[in-house]
N, C-alpha and C positions, 0 to 999 in steps of 0.2 A: 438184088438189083430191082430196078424197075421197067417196064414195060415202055415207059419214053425218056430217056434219060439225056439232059446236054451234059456238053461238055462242061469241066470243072475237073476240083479236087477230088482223089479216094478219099482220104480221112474230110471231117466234117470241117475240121480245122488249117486242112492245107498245109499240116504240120511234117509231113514227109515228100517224098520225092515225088511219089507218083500218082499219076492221074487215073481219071476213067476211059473207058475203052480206047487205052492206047494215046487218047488225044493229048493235046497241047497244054492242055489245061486251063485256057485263057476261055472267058464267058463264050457263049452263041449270041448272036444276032439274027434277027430277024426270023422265029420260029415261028410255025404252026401246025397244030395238029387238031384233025377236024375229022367230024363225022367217023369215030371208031368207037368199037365196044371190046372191055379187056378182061381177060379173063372169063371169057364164056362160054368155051366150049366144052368143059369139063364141069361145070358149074351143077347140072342136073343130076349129074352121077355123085356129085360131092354136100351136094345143098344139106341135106341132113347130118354131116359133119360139123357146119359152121354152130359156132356155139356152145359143141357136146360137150362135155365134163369126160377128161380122161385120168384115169384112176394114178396118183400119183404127181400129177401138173403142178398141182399149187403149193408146194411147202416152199413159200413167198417171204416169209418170216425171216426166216436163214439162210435163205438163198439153197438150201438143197436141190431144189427142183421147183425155178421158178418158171413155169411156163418154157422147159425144156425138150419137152417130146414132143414133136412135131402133133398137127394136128390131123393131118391127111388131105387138107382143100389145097387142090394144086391151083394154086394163082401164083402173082410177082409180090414180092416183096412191099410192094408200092409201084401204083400208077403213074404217076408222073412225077420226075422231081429232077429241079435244079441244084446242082453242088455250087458248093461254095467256090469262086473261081480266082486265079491266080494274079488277074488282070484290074486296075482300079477300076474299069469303068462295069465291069462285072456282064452279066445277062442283060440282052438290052431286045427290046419290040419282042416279046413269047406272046402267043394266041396262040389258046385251046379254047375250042368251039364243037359242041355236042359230041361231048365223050360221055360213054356211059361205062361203068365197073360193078363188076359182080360181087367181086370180093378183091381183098387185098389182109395181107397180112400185117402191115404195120400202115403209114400212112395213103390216104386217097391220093392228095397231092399236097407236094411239100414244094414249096419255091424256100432256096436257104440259101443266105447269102447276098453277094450286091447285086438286087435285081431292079431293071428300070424300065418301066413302061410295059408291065405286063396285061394282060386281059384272062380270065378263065370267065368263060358264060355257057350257060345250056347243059349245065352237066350233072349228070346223075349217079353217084358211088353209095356201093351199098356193102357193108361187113367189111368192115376194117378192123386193123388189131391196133390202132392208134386215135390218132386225128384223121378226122375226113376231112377239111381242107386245112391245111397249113402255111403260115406267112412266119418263116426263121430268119431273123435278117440277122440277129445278133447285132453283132456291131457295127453294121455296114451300111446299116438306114436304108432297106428298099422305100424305092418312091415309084409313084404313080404307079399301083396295083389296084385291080381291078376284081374281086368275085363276084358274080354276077347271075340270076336264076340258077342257081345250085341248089341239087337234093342231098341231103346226107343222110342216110337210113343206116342204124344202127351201128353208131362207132363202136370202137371196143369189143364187138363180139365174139372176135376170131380168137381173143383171148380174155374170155367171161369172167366177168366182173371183176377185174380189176382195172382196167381205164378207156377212154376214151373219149371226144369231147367231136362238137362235130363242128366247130369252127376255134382254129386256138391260134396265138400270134406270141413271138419269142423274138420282140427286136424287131420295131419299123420304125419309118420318118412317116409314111402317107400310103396311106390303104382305105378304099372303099369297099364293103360290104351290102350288096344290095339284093332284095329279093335271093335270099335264103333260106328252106325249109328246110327243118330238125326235125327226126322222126326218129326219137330214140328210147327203149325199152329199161326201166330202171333194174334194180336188183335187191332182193333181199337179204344178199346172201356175200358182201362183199368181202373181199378177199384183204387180209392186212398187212401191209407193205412194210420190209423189215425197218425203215424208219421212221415209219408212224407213230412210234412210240405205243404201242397197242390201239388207234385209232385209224379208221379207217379213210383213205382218201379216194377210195372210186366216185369217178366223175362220170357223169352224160351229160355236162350241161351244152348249152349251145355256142355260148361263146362264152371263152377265156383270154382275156388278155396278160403275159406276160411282160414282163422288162426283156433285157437281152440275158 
């Protein structure tokens, strides 16, 4: 789970009955979440975790053991993120303003789904096992999102080289990107994905844009 989660769907697809924490399922309106830092009390005692090579992690190829054994860095799943919601008009007025993360296991933050009139500015995520910031609309066309003064330092590390990108999008109508710093370490050594066809697709780049 994540460390700020609205309301929405469990599955990504809203394909079953049920929701997250218990809610209704239908978007939030009018969020904000401001001046916090996540995942950092544990951070010091773990730091030298992030990124280690565990004997066994990567047989990626055949899926035996792809990035299966936990790592040991206690963080959330991901910092912040909006589900996909059950309601047309979707997530509407989200502001996050000066959030900082230590680490996260799969994405920084992920807005997915119909969101409208978001803002994220002033924020700092470092060690993800994903994307550091993400915009999933799929098929739903978010409009009028906002990234704004965002750090993203080293995507994809919490699970070493094989992905992460530190600005990706999957399906919008209208999104701004501004003042955004990438600060992210490449690899020599990457890991290849059993559909690569023997070719390797580890990513850092800074921004990816997808379809839905």
């Amino acid at each position: 789970g994540a460390a700020f989660e609205t309301k929405g769907c469990a599955t990504n697809d809203c394909s079953s009955d049920v929701n997250n924490g218990g809610s209704d399922g239908r978007g939030s309106v009018h969020v904000t979440i401001e001046n916090v830092r996540l995942n950092d009390y544990y951070f010091d005692q773990d730091k030298k975790k992030v990124g280690a090579p565990i004997d066994g992690n990567t047989q990626c190829e055949d899926y035996q053991c792809c990035f299966c054994k936990p790592n040991g860095v206690r963080s959330t799943q991901v910092g912040i993120w909006i589900p996909e919601s059950r309601n047309h008009r979707g997530t509407r007025h989200f502001f996050a303003n000066n959030v900082v993360s230590r680490s996260n296991q799969a994405d920084g933050i992920n807005l997915h789904g119909k969101v409208m009139n978001a803002t994220v500015q002033n924020t700092h995520f470092s060690n993800t096992g994903d994307d550091t910031y993400a915009l999933w609309g799929a098929n739903s066309a978010p409009t009028g999102v906002t990234f704004k003064n965002g750090v993203a330092v080293s995507p994809g590390i919490m699970r070493p080289n094989w992905y992460g990108v530190c600005v990706a999008t999957y399906g919008l109508k209208e999104v701004v990107f501004d003042g955004i710093t990438c600060r992210s370490p490449t690899s020599a050594t990457a890991i290849i994905p059993p559909w690569g066809g023997g070719q390797s697709f580890y990513s850092t780049s800074m921004f990816v844009f997808y379809t839905s």
